[in-house]
VMD Tcl script that builds the backbone (N, CA, C; Angstrom):
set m [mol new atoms 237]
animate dup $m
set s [atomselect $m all]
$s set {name element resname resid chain x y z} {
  {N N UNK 1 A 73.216 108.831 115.506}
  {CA C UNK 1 A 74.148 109.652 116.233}
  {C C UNK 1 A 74.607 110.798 115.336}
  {N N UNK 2 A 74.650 111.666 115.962}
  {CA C UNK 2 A 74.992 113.167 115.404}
  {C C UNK 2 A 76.385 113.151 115.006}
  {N N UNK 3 A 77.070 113.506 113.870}
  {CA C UNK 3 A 78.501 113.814 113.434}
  {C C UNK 3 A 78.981 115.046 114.087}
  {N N UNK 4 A 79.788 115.660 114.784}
  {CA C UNK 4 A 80.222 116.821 115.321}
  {C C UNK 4 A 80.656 117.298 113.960}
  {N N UNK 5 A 80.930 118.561 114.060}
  {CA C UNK 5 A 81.411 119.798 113.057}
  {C C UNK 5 A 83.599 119.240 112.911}
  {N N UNK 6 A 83.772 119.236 114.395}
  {CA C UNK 6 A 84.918 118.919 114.456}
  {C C UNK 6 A 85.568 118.029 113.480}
  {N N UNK 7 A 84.795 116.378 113.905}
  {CA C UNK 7 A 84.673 115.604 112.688}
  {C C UNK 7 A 84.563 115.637 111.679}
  {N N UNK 8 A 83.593 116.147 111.306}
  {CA C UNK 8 A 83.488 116.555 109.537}
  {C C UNK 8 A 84.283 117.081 109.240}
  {N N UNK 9 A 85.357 118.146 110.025}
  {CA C UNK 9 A 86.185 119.279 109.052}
  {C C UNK 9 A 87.527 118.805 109.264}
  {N N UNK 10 A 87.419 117.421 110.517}
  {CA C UNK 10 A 88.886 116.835 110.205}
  {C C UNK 10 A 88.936 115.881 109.197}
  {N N UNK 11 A 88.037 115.015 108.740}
  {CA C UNK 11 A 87.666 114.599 107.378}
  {C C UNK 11 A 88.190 115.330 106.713}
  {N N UNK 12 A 87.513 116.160 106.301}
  {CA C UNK 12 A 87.837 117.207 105.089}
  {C C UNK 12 A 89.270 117.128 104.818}
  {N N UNK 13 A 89.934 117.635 106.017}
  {CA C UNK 13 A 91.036 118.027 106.015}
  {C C UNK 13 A 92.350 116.927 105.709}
  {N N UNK 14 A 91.983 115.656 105.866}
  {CA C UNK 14 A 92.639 114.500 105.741}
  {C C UNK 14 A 92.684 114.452 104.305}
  {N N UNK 15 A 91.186 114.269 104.097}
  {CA C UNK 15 A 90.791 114.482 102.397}
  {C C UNK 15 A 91.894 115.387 101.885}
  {N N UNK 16 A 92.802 116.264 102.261}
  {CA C UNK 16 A 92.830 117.640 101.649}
  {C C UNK 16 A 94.766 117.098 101.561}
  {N N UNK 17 A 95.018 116.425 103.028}
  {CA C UNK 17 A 96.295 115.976 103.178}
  {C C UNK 17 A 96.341 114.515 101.892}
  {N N UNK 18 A 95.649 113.590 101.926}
  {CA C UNK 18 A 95.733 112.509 100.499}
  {C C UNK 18 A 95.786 113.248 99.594}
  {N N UNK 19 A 95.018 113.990 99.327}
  {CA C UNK 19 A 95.263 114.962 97.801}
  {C C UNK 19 A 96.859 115.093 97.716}
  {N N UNK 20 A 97.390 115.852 98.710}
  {CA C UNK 20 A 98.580 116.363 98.655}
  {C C UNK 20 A 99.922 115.438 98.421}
  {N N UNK 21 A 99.083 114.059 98.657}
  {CA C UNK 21 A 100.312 113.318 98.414}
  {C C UNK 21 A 100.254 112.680 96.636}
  {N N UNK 22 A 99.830 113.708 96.265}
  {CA C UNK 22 A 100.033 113.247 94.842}
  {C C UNK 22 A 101.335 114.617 93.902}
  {N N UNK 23 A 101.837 115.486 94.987}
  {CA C UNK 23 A 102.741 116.328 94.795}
  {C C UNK 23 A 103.927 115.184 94.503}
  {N N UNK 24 A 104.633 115.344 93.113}
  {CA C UNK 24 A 105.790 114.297 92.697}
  {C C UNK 24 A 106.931 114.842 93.611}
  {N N UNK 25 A 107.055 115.902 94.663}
  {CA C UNK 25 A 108.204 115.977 95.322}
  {C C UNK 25 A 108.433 115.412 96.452}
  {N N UNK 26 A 107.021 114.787 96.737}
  {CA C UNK 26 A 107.163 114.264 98.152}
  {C C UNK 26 A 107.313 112.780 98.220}
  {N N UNK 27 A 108.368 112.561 99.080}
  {CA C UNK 27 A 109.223 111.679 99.309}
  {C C UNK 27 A 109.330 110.836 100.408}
  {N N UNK 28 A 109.168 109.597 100.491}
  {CA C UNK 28 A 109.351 108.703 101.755}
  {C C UNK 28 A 109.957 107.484 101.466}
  {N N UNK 29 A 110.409 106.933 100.059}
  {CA C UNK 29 A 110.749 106.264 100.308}
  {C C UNK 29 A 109.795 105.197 99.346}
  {N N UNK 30 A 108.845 105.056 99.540}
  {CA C UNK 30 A 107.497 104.479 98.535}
  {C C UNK 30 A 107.344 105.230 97.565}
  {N N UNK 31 A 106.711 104.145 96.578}
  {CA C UNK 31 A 106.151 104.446 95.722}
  {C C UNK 31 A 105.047 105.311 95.531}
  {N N UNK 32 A 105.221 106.155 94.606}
  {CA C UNK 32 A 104.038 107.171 94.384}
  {C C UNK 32 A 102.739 106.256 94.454}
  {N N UNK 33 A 102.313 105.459 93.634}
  {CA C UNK 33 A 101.123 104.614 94.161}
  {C C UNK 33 A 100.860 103.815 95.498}
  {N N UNK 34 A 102.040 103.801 96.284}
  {CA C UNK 34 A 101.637 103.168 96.952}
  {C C UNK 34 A 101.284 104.520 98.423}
  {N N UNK 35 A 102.026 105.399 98.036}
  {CA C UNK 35 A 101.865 106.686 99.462}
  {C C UNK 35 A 100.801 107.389 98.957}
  {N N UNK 36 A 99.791 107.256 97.226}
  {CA C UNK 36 A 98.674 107.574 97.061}
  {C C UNK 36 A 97.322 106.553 97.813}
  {N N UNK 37 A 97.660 105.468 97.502}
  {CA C UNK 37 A 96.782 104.383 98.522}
  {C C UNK 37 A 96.951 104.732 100.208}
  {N N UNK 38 A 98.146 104.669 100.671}
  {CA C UNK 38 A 97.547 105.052 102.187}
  {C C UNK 38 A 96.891 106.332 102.526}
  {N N UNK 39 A 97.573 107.418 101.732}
  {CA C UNK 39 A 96.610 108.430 102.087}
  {C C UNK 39 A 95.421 108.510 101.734}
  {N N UNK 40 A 95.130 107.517 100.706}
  {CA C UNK 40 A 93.235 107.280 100.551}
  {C C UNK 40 A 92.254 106.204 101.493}
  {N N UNK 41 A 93.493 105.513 102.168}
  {CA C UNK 41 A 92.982 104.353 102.773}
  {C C UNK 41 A 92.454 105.405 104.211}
  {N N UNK 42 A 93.792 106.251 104.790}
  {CA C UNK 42 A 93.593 107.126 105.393}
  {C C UNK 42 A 92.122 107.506 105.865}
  {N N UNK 43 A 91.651 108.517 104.504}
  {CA C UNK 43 A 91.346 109.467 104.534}
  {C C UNK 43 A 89.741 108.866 104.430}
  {N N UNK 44 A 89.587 107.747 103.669}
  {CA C UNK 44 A 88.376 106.973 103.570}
  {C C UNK 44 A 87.926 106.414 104.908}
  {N N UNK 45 A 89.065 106.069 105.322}
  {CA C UNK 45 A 88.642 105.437 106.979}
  {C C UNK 45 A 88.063 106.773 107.575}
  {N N UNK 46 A 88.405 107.529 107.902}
  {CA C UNK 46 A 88.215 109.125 108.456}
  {C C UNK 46 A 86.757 109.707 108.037}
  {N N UNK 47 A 86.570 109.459 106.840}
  {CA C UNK 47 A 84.894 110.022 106.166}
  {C C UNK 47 A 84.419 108.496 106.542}
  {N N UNK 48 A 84.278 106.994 106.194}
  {CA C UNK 48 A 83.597 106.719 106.796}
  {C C UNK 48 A 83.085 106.752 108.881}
  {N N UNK 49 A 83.814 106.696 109.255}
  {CA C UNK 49 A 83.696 107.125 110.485}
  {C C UNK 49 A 83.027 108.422 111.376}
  {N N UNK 50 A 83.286 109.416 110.411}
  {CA C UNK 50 A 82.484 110.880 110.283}
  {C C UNK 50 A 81.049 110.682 109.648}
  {N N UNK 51 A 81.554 109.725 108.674}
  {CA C UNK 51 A 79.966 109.608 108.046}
  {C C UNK 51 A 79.096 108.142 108.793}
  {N N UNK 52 A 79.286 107.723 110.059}
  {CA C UNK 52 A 79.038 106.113 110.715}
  {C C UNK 52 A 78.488 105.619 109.720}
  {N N UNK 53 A 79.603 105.102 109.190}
  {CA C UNK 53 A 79.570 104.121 108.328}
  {C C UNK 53 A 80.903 102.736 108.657}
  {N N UNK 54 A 81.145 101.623 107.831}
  {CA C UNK 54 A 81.970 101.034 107.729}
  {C C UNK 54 A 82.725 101.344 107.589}
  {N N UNK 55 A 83.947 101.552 108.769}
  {CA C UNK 55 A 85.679 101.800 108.434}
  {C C UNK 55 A 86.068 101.399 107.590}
  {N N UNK 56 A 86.175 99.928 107.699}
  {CA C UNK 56 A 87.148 99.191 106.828}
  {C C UNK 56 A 86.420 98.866 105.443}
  {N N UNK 57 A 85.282 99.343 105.136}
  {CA C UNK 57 A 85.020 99.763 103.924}
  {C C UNK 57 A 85.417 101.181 103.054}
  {N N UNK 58 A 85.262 101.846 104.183}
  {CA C UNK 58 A 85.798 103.238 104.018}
  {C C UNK 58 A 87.272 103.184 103.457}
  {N N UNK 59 A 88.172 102.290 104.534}
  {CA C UNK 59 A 89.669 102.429 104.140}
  {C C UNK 59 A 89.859 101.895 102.595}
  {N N UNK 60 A 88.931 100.847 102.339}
  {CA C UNK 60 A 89.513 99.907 101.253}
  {C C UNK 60 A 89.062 100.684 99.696}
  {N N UNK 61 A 87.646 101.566 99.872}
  {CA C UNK 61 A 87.298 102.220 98.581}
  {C C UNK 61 A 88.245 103.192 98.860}
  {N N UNK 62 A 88.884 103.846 99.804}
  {CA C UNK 62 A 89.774 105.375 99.412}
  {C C UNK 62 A 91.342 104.731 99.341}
  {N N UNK 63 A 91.469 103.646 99.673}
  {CA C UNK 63 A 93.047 102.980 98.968}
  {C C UNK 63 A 93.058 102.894 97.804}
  {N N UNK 64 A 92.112 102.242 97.101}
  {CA C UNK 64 A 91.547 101.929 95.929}
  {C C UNK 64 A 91.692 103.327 95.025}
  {N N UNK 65 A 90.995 104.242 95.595}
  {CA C UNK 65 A 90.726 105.009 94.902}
  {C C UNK 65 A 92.245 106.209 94.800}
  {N N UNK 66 A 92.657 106.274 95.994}
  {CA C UNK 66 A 94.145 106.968 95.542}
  {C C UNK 66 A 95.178 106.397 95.010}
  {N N UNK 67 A 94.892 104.887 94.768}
  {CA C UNK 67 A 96.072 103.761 94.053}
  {C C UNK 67 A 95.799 104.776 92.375}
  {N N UNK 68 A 94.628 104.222 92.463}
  {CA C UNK 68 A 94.088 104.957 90.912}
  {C C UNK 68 A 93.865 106.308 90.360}
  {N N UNK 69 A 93.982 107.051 91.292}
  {CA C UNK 69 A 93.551 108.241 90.994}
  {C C UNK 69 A 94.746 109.009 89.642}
  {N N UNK 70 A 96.041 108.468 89.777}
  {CA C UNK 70 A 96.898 109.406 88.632}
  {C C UNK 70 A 96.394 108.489 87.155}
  {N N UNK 71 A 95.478 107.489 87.254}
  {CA C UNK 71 A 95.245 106.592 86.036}
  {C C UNK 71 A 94.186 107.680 85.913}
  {N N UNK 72 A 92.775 108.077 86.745}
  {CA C UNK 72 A 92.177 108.778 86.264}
  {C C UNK 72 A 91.994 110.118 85.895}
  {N N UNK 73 A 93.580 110.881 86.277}
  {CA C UNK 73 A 93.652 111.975 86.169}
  {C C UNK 73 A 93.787 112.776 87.216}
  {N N UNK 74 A 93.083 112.447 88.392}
  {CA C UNK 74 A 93.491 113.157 89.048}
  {C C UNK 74 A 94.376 113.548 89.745}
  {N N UNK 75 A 95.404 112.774 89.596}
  {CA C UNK 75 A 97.331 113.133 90.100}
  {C C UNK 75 A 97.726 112.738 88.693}
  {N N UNK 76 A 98.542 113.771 88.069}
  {CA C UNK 76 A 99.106 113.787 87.079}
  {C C UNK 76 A 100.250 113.374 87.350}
  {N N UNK 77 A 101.069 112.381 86.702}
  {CA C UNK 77 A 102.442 112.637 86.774}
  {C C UNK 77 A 103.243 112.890 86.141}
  {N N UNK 78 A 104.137 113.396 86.768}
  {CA C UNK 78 A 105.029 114.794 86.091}
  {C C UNK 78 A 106.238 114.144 86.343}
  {N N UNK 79 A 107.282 113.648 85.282}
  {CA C UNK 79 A 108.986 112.964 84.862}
  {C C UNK 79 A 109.739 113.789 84.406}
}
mol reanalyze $m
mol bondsrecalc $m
mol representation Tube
mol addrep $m
């Protein structure tokens, strides 16, 4: 089955919103690791689905991976 354009660039764009939650001003209430995991769980569910693949594989490597991401650098945090 064919991925629409639509799809792919709302992916992207989810992708683009998890990034953003690694800004130290944004606020809900959770923990910075933990509002980095949903927006990867998010955003993984979203590309696998764009990409037909496994959701809930999708969700669990991009939780994973935004839990971790300020360990690997890529959300710095800033005190």
């Amino acid at each position: 089955m064919q991925t629409s354009l639509f799809t792919r660039l709302a992916g992207a764009s989810l992708v683009l919103l998890g990034l953003a939650a690694c800004d130290p001003n944004y606020q809900t209430g959770l923990s910075p690791d933990t509002q980095r995991a949903a927006g990867g769980a998010v955003a993984g569910a979203v590309i696998a689905k764009a990409l037909d693949e496994d959701i809930a594989t999708g969700a669990a490597l991009g939780g994973a991976a935004g839990a971790l991401c300020d360990d690997a650098g890529v959300c710095q945090r800033r005190y």
